[in-house]
KOLGU-4560 file (N, C-alpha, C; in nm, 3 decimals, padded with zeros to 5 digits):
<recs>
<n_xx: 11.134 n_yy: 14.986 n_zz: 06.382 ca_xx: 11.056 ca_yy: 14.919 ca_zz: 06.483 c_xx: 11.015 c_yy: 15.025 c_zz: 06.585 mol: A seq: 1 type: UNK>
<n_xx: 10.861 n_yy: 14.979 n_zz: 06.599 ca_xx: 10.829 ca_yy: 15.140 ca_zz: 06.705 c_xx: 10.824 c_yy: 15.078 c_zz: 06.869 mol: A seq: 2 type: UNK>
<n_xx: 10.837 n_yy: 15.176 n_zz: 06.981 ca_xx: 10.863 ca_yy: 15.189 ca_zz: 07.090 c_xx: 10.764 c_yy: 15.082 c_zz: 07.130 mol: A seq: 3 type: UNK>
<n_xx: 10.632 n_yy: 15.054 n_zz: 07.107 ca_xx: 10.535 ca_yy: 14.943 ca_zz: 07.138 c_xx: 10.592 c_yy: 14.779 c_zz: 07.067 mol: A seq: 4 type: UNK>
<n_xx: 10.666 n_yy: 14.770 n_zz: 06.974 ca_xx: 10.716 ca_yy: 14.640 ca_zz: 06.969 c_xx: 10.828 c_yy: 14.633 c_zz: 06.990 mol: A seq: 5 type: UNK>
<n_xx: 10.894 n_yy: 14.728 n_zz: 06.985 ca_xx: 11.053 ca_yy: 14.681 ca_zz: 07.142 c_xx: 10.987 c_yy: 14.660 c_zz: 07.258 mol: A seq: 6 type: UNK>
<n_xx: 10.863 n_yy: 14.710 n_zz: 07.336 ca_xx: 10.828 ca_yy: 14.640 ca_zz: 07.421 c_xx: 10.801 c_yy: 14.554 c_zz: 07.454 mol: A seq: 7 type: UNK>
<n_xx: 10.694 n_yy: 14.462 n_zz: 07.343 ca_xx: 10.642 ca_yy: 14.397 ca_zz: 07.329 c_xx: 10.739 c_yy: 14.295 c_zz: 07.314 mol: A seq: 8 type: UNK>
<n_xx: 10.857 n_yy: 14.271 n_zz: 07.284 ca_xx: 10.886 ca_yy: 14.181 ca_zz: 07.232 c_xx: 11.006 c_yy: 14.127 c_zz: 07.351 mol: A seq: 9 type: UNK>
<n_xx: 11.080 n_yy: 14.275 n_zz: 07.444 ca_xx: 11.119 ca_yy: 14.268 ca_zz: 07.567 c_xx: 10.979 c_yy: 14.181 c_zz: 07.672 mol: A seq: 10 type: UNK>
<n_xx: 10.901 n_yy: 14.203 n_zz: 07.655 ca_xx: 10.779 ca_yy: 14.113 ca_zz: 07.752 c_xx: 10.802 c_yy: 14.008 c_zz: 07.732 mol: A seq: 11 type: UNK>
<n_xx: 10.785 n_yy: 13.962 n_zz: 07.615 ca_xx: 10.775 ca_yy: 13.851 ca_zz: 07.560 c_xx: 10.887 c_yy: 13.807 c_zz: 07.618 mol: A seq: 12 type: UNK>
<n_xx: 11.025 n_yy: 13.773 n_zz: 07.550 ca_xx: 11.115 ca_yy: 13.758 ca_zz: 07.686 c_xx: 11.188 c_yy: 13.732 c_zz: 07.767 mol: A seq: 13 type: UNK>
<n_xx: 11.105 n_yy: 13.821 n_zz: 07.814 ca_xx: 11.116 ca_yy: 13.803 ca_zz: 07.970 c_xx: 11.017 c_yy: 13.675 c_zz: 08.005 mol: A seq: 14 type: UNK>
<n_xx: 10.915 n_yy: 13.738 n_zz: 07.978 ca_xx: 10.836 ca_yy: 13.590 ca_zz: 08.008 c_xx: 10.844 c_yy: 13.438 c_zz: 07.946 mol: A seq: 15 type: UNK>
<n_xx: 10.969 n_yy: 13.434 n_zz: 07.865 ca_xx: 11.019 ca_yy: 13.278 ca_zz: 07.801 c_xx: 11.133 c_yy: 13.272 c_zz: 07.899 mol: A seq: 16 type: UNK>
<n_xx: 11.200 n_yy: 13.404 n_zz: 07.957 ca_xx: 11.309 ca_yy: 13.393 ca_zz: 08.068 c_xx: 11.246 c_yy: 13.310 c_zz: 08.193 mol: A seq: 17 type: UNK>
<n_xx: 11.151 n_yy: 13.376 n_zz: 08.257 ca_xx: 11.068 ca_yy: 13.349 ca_zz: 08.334 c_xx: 11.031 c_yy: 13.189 c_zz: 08.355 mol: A seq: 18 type: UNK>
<n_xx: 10.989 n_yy: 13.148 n_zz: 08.271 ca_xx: 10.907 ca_yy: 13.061 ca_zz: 08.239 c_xx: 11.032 c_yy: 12.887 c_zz: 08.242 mol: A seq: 19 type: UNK>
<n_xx: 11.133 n_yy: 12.921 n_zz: 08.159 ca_xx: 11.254 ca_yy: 12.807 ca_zz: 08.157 c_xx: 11.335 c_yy: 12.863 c_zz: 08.277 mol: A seq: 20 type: UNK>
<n_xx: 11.337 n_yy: 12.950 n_zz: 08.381 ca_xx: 11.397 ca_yy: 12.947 ca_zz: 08.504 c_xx: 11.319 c_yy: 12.911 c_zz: 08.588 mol: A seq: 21 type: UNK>
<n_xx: 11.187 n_yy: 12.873 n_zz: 08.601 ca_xx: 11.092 ca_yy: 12.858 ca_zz: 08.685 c_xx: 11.136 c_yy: 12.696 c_zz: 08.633 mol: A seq: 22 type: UNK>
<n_xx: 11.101 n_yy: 12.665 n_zz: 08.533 ca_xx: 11.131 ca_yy: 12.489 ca_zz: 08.477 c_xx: 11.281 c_yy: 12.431 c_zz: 08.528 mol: A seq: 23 type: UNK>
<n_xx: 11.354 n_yy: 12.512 n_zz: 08.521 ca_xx: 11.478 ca_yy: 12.501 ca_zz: 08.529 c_xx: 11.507 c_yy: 12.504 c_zz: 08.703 mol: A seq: 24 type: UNK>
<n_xx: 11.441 n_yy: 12.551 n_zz: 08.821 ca_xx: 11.456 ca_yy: 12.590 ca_zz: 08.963 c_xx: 11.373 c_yy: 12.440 c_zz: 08.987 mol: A seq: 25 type: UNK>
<n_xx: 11.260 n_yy: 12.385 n_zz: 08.931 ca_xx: 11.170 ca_yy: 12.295 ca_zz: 08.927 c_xx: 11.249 c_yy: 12.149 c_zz: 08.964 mol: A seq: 26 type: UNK>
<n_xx: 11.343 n_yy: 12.132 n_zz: 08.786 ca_xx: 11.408 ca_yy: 12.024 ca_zz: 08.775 c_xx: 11.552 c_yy: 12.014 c_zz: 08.871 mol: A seq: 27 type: UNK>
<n_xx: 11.563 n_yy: 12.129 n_zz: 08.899 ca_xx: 11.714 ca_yy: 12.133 ca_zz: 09.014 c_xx: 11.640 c_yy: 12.074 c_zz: 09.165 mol: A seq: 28 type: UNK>
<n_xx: 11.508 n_yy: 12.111 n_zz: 09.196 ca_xx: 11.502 ca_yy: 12.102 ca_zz: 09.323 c_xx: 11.443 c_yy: 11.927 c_zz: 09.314 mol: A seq: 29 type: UNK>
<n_xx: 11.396 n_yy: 11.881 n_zz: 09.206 ca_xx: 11.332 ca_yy: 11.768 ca_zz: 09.252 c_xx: 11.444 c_yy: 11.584 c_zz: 09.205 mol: A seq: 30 type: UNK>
<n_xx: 11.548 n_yy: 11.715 n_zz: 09.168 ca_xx: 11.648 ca_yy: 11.586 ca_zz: 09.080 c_xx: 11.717 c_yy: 11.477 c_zz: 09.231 mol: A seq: 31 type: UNK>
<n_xx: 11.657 n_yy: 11.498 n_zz: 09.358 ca_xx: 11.747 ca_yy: 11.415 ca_zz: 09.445 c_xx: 11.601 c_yy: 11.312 c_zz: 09.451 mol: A seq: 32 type: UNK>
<n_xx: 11.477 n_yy: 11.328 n_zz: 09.428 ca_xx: 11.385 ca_yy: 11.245 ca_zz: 09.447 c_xx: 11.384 c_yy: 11.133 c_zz: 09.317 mol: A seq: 33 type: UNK>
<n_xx: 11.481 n_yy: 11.172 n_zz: 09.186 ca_xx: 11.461 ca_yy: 11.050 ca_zz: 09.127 c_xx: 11.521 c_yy: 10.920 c_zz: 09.112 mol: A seq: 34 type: UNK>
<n_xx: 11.612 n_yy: 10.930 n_zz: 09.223 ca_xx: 11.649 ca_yy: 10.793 ca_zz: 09.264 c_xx: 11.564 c_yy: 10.686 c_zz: 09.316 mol: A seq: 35 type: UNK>
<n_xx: 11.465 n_yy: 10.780 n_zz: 09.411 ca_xx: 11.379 ca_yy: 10.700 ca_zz: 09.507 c_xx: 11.309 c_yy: 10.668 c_zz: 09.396 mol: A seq: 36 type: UNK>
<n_xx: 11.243 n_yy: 10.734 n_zz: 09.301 ca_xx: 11.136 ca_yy: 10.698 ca_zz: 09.197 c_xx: 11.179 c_yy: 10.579 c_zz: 09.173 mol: A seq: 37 type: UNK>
<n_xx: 11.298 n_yy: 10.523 n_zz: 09.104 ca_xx: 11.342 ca_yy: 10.422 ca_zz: 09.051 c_xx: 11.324 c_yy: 10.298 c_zz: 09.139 mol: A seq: 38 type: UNK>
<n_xx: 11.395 n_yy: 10.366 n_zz: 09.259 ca_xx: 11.398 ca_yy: 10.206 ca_zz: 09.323 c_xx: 11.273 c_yy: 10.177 c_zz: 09.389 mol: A seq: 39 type: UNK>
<n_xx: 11.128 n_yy: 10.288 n_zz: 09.370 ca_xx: 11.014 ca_yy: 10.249 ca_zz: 09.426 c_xx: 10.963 c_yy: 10.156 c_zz: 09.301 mol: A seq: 40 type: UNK>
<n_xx: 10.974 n_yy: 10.203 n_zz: 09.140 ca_xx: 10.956 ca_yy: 10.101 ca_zz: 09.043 c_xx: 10.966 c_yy: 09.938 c_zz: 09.062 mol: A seq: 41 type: UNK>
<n_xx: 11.132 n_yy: 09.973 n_zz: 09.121 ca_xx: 11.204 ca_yy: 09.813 ca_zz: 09.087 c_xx: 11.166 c_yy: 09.757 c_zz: 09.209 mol: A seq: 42 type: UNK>
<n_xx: 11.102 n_yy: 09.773 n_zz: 09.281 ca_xx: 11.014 ca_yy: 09.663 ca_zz: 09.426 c_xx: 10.905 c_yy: 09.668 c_zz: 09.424 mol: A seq: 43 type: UNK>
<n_xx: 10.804 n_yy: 09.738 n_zz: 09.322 ca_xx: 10.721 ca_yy: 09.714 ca_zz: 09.263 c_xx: 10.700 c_yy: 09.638 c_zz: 09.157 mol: A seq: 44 type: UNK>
<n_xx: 10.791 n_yy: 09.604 n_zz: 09.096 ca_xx: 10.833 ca_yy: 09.497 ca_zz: 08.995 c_xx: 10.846 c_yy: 09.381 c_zz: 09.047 mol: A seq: 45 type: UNK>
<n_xx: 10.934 n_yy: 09.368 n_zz: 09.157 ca_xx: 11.011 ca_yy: 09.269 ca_zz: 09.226 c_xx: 10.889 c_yy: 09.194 c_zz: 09.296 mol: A seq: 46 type: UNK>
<n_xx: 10.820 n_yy: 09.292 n_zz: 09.373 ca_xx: 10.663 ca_yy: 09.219 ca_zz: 09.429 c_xx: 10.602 c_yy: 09.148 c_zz: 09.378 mol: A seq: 47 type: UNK>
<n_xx: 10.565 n_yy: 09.301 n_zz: 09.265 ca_xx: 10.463 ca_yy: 09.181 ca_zz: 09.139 c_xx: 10.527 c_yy: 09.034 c_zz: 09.086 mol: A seq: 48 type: UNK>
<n_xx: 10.617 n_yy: 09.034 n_zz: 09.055 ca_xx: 10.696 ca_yy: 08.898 ca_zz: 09.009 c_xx: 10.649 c_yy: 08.795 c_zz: 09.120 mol: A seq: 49 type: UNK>
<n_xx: 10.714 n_yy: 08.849 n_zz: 09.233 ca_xx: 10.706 ca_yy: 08.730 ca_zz: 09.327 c_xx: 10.540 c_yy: 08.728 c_zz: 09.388 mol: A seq: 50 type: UNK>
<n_xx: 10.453 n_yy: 08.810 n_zz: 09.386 ca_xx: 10.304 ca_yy: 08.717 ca_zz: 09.392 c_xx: 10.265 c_yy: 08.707 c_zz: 09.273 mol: A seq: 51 type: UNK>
<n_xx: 10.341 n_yy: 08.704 n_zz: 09.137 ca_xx: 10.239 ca_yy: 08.622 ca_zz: 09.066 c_xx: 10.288 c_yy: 08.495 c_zz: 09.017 mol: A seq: 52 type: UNK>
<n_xx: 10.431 n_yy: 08.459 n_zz: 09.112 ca_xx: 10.482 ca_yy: 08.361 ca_zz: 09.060 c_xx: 10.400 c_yy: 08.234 c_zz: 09.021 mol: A seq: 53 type: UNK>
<n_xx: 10.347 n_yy: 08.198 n_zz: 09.127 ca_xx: 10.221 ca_yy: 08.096 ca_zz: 09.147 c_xx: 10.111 c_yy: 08.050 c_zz: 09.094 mol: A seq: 54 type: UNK>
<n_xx: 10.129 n_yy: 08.170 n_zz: 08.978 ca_xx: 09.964 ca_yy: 08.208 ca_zz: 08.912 c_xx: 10.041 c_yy: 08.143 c_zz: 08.749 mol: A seq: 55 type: UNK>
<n_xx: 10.124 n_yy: 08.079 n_zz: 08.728 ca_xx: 10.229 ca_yy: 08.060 ca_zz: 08.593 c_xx: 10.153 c_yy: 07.895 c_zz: 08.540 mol: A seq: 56 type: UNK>
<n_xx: 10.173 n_yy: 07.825 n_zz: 08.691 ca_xx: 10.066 ca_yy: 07.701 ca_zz: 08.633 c_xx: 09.941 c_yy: 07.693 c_zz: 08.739 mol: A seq: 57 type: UNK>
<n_xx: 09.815 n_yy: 07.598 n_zz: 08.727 ca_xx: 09.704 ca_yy: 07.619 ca_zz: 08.792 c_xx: 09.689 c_yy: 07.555 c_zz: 08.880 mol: A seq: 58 type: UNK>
<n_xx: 09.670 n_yy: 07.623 n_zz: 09.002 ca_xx: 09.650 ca_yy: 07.588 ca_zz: 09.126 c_xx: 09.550 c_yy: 07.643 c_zz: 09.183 mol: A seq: 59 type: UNK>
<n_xx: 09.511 n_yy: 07.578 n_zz: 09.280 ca_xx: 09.388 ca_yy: 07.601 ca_zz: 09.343 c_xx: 09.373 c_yy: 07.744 c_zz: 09.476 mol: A seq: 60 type: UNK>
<n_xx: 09.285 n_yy: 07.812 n_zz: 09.451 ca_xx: 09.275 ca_yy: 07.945 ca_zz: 09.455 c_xx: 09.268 c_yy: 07.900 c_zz: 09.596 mol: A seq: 61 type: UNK>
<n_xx: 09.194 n_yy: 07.854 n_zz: 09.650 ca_xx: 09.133 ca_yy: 07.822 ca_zz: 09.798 c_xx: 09.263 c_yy: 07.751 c_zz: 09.884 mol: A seq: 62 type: UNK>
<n_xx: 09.322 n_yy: 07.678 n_zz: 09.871 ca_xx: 09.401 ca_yy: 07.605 ca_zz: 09.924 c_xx: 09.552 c_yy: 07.579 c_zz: 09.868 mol: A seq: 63 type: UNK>
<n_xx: 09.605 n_yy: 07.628 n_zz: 09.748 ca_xx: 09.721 ca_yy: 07.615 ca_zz: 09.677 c_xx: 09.764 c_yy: 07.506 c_zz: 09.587 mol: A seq: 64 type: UNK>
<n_xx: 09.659 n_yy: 07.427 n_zz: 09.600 ca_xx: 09.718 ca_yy: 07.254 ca_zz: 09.526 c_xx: 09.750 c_yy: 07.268 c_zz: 09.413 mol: A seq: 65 type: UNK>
<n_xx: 09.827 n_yy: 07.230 n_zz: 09.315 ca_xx: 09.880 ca_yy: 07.257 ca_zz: 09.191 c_xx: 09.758 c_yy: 07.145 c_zz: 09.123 mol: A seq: 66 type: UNK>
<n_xx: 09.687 n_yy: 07.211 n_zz: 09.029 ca_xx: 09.587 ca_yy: 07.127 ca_zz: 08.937 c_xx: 09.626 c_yy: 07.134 c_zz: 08.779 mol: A seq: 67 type: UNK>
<n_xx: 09.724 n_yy: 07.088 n_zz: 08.770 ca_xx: 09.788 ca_yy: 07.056 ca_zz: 08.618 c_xx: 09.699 c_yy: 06.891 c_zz: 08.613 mol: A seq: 68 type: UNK>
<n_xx: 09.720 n_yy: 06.817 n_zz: 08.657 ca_xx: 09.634 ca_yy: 06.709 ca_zz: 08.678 c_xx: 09.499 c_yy: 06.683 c_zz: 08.698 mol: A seq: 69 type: UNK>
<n_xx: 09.459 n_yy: 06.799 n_zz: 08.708 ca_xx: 09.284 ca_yy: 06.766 ca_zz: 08.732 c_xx: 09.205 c_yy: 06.818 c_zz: 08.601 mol: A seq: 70 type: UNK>
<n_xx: 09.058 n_yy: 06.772 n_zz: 08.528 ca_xx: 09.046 ca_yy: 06.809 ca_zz: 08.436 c_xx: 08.973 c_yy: 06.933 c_zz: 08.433 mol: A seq: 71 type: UNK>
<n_xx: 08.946 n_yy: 07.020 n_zz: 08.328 ca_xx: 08.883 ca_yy: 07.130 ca_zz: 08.300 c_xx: 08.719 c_yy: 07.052 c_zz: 08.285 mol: A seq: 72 type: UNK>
<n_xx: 08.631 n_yy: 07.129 n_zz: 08.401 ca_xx: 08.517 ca_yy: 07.101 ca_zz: 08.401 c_xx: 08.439 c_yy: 07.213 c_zz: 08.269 mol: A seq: 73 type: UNK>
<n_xx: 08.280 n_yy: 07.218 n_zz: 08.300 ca_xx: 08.230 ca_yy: 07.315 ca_zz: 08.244 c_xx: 08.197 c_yy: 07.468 c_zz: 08.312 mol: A seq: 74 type: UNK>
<n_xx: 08.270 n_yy: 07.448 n_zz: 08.472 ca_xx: 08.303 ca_yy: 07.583 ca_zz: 08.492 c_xx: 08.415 c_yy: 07.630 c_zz: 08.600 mol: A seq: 75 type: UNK>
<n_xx: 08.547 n_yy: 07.520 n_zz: 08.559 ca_xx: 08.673 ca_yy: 07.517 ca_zz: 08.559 c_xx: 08.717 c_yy: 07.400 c_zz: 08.656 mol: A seq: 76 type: UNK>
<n_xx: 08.829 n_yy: 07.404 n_zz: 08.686 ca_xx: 08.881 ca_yy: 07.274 ca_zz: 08.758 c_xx: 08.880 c_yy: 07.263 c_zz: 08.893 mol: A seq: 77 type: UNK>
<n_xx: 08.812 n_yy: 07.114 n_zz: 08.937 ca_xx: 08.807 ca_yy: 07.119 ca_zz: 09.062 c_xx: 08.891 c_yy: 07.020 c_zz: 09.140 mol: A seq: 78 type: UNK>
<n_xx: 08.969 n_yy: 07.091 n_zz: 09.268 ca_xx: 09.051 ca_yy: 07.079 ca_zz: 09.342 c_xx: 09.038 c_yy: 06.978 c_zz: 09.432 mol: A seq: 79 type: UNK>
<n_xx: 09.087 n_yy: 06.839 n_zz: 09.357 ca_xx: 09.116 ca_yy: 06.714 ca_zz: 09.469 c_xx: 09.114 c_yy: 06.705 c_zz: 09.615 mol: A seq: 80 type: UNK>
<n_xx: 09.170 n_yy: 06.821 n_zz: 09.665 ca_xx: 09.180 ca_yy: 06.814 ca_zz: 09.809 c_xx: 09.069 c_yy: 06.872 c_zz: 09.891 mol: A seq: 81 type: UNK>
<n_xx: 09.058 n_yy: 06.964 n_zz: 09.868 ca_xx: 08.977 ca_yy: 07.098 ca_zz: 09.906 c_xx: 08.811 c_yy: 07.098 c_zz: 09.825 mol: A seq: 82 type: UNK>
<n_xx: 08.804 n_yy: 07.035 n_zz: 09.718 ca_xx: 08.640 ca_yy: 07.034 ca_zz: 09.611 c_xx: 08.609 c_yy: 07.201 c_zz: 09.571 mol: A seq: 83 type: UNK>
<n_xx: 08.704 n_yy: 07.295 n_zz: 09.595 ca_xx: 08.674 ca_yy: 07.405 ca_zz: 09.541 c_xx: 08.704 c_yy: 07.433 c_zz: 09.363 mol: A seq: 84 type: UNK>
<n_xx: 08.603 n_yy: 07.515 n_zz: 09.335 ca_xx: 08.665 ca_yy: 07.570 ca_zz: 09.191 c_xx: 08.721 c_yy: 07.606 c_zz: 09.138 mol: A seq: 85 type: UNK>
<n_xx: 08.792 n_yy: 07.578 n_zz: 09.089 ca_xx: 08.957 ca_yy: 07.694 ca_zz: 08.976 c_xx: 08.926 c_yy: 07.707 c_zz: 08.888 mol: A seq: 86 type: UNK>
<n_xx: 08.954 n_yy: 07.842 n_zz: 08.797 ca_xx: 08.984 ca_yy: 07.845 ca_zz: 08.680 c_xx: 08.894 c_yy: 07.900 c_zz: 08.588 mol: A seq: 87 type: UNK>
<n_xx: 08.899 n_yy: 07.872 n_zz: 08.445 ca_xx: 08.818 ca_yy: 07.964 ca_zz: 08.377 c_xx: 08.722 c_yy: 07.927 c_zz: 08.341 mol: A seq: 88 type: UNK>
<n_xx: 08.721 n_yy: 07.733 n_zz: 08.324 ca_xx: 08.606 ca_yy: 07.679 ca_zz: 08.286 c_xx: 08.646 c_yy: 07.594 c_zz: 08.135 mol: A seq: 89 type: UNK>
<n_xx: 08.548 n_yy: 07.597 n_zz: 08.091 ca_xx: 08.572 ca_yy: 07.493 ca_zz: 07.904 c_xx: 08.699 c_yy: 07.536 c_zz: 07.829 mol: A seq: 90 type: UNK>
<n_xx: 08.725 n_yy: 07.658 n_zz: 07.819 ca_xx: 08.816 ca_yy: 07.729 ca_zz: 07.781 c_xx: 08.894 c_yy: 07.754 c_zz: 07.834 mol: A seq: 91 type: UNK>
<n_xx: 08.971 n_yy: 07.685 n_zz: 07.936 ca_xx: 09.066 ca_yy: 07.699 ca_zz: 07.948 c_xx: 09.212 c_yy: 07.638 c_zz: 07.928 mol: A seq: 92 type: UNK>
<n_xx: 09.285 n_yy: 07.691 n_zz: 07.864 ca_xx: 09.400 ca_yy: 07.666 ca_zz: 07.748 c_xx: 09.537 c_yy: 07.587 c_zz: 07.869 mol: A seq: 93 type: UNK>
<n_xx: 09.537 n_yy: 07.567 n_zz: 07.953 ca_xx: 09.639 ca_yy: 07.502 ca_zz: 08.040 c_xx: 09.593 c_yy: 07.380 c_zz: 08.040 mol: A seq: 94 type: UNK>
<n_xx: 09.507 n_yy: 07.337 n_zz: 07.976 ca_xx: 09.423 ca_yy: 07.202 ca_zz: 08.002 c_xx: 09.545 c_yy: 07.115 c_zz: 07.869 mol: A seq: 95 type: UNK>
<n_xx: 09.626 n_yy: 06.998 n_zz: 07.961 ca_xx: 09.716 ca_yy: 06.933 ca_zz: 07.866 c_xx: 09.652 c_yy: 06.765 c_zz: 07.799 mol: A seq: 96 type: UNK>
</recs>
């Protein structure tokens, strides 16, 4: 082996040394932030759950009235109390 690929291959490496201590200084410094990651997930979860609880059966967008009882028009259901529109229209599959 000549003096140019013992070098070459010392570069080399060094620069895979380099490279997984730089990865390695990376994952040490940022390992106290992945707790927060998690629990920013799980109240982002927790949110979403709780505003879309409401959205499970059909109620009226404008005012809240639960319209399981009202029928599917031809461009969705309209709200007994309030006369506003809900919904998807002909097609819509909550219609019992």
């Amino acid at each position: 082996m000549t003096l140019l690929h013992k070098t070459r291959l010392r570069v080399m490496a060094m620069l895979v040394a380099v490279g997984l201590a730089a990865f390695a200084v990376i994952g040490w410094t940022t390992a106290p932030v992945w707790p927060i990651v998690g629990v920013a997930v799980a109240v982002s979860v927790a949110a979403m759950n709780t505003m879309t609880k409401k959205l499970q059966a059909p109620i009226c967008l404008a005012c809240g009235t639960p319209l399981s009882e009202a029928p599917a028009g031809l461009y969705g259901r309209v709200c007994p109390s309030c006369g506003s529109i809900s919904g998807a229209g002909p097609n819509d599959t909550t219609v019992t």
